[in-house]
C-alpha positions as CSV (number, residue, x, y, z in Angstrom):
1,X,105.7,108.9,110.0
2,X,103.9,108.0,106.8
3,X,106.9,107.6,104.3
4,X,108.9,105.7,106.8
5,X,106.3,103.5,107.5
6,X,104.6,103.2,103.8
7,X,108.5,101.9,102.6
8,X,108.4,99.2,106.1
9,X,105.2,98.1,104.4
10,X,107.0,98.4,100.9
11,X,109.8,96.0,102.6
12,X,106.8,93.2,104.2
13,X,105.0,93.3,100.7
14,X,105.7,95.4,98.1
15,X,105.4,98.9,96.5
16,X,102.1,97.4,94.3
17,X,100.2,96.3,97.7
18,X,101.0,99.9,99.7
19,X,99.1,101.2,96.3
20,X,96.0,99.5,96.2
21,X,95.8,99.8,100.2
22,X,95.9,102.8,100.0
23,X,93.3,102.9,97.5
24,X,91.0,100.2,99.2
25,X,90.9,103.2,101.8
26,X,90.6,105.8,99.5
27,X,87.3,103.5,98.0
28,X,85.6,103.6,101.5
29,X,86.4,99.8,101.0
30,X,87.1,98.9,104.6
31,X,84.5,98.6,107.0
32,X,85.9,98.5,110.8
33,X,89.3,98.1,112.4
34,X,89.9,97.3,116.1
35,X,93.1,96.0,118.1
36,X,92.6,92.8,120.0
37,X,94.5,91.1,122.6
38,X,95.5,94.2,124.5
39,X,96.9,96.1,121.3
40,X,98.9,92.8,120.0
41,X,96.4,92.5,116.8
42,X,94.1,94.1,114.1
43,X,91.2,92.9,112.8
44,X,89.5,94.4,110.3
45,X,86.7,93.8,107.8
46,X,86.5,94.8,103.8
47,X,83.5,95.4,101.3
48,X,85.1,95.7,98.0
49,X,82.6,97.2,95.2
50,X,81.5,93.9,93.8
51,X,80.3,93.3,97.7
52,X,83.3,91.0,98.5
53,X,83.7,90.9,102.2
54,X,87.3,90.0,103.3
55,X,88.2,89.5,107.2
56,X,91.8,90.0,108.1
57,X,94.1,89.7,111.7
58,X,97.4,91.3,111.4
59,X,99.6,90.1,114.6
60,X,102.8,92.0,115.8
61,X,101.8,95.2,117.0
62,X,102.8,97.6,117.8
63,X,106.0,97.2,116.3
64,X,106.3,94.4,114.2
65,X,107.0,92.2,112.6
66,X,103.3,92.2,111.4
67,X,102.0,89.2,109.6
68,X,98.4,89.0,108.3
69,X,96.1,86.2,108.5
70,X,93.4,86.9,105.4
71,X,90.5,85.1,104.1
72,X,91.2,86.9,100.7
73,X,92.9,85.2,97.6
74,X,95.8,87.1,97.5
75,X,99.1,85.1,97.5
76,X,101.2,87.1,99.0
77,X,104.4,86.0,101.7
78,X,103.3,88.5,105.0
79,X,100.8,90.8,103.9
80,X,98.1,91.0,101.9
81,X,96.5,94.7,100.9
82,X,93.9,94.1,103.3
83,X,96.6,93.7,105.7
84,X,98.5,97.0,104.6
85,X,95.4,98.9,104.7
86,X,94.6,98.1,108.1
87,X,97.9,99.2,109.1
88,X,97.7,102.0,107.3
89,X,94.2,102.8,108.6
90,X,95.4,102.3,112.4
């Protein structure tokens, strides 16, 4: 299941994104994940290491397509990393 859905991720943002999700996990970075509105949703909160807290909602669940709402300043079309890694996490 991972590689199939790491490249749908790939597809929504890009290979670069999937990488530092993946590594925002790795960091211990995120800091809760739940699904809202009856499994439609993800929150999910971030601490980076400088003690940056991010909040993101990812809508389309379960199976897409998933679109993130993010108070981060990443520019990015659907999803952010924050995003990715809260999929990834779930």
């Amino acid at each position: 299941m991972t590689e199939n859905f790491d490249f749908h991720l790939s597809e929504l943002s890009s290979k670069e994104i999937v990488r530092k999700a993946k590594a925002m996990l790795k960091a211990g970075e995120l800091i809760c994940c739940h699904e809202q509105g009856g499994g439609k949703s993800l929150r999910a909160v971030f601490r980076d290491a400088k003690g940056v807290v991010s909040r993101i909602e990812v809508s389309g669940l379960p199976d897409g397509p998933f679109r993130g709402n993010c108070g981060c300043d990443n520019e990015v079309p659907n999803l952010c990393p924050h995003g990715a890694a809260a999929l990834l996490y779930h």
